[in-house]
C-alpha positions as CSV (number, residue, x, y, z in Angstrom):
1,X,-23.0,114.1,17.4
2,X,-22.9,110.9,15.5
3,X,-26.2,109.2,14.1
4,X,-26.9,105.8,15.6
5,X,-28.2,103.4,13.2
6,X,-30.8,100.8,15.7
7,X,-30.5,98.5,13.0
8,X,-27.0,97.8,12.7
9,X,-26.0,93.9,14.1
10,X,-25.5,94.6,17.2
11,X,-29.1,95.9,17.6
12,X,-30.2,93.4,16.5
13,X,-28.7,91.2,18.5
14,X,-29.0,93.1,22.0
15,X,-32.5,93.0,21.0
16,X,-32.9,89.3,20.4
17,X,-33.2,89.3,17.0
18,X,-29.8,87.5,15.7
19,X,-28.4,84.6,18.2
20,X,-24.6,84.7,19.3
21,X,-22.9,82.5,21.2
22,X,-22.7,84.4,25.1
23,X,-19.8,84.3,27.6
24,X,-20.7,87.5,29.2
25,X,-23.7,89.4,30.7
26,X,-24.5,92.5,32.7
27,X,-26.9,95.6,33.5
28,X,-24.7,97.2,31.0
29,X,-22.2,95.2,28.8
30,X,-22.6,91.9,26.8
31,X,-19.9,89.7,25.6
32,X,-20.3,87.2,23.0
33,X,-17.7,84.9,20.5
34,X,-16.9,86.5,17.3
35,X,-18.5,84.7,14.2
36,X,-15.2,85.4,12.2
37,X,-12.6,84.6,15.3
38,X,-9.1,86.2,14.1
39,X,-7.6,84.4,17.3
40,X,-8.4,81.2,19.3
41,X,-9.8,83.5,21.8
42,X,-12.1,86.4,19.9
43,X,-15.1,87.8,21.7
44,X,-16.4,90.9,21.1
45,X,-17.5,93.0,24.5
46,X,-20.0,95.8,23.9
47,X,-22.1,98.5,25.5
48,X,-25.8,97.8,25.6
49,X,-26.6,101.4,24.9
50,X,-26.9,102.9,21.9
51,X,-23.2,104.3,21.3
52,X,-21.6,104.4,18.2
53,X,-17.6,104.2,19.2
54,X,-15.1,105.1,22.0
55,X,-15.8,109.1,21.3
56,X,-19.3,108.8,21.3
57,X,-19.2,106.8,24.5
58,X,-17.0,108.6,26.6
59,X,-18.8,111.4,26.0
60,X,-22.6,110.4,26.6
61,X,-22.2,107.2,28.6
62,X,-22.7,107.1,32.4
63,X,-19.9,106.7,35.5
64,X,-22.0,103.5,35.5
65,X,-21.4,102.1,31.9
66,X,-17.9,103.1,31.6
67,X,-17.1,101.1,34.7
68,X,-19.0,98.1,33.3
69,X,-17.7,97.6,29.8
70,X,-14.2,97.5,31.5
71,X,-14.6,95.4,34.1
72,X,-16.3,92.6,32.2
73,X,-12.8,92.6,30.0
74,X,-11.0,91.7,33.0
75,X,-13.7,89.3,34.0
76,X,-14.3,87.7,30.5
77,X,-10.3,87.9,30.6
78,X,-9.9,85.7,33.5
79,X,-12.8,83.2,32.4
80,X,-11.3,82.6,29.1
81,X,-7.9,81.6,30.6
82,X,-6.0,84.6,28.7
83,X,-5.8,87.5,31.1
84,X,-2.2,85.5,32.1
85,X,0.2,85.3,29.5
86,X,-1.9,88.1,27.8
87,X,-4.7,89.4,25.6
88,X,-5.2,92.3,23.1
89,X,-7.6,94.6,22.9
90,X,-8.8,96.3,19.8
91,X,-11.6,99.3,19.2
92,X,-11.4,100.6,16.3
93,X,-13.1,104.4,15.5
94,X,-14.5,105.8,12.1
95,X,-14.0,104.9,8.7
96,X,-10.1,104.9,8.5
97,X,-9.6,102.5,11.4
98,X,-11.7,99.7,9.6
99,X,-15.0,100.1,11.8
100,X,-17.4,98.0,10.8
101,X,-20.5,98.5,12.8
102,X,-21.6,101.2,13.6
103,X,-22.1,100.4,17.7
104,X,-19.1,100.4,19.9
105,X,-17.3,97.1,20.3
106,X,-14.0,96.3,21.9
107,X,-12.4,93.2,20.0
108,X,-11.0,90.6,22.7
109,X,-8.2,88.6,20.8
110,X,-5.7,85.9,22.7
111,X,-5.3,82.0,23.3
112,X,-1.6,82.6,21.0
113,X,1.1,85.0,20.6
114,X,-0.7,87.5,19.0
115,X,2.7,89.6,17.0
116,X,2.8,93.1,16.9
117,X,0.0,95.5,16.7
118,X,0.4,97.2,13.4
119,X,2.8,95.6,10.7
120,X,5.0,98.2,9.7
121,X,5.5,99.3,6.0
């Protein structure tokens, strides 16, 4: 099982104690604008329990949760004007994929062609 560390930014901010800029709200999921936007569109869409990526979610969240985080990307989607001609999403996992914090968080990127996925080398 992977630690959980309450005081990572995400926390802090489901907790009230850093402000972000909203666009989404549930029971279960918030949705907010990144601070470093890598796309005209870039929110980031995450769990308000205490899970630390996509393997530690699907294995400890509820039916509930899991239904929640993804339909408030299709809704946040459709709000933003990019779920027509297209969006990308982006969760990364562990230490080699670039995670950052520690707190699962599904990047929401469009508003342009985005290119591919992974440059190749």
């Amino acid at each position: 099982m992977k630690t959980y560390d309450p005081n990572n930014v995400f926390a802090r901010i489901l907790r009230g104690e850093i402000p972000c800029r909203k666009v989404y709200e549930d029971e279960h999921t918030l949705a907010f604008h990144d601070i470093n936007p890598q796309a005209p569109v870039h929110v980031l869409v995450i769990p308000k329990g205490a899970y630390v990526d996509v393997d530690d979610f699907s294995a400890r969240a509820s039916d509930g949760e899991i239904a929640a985080l993804w339909r408030a990307v299709t809704a946040i989607a459709h709000d933003l004007g990019v779920a027509v001609p297209g969006y990308r999403l982006l969760a990364n996992t562990g230490p080699e994929s670039g995670q950052e914090v520690p707190h699962l968080h599904l990047h929401l990127f469009g508003g342009r062609p985005l290119g591919r996925m992974i440059a190749k080398e």
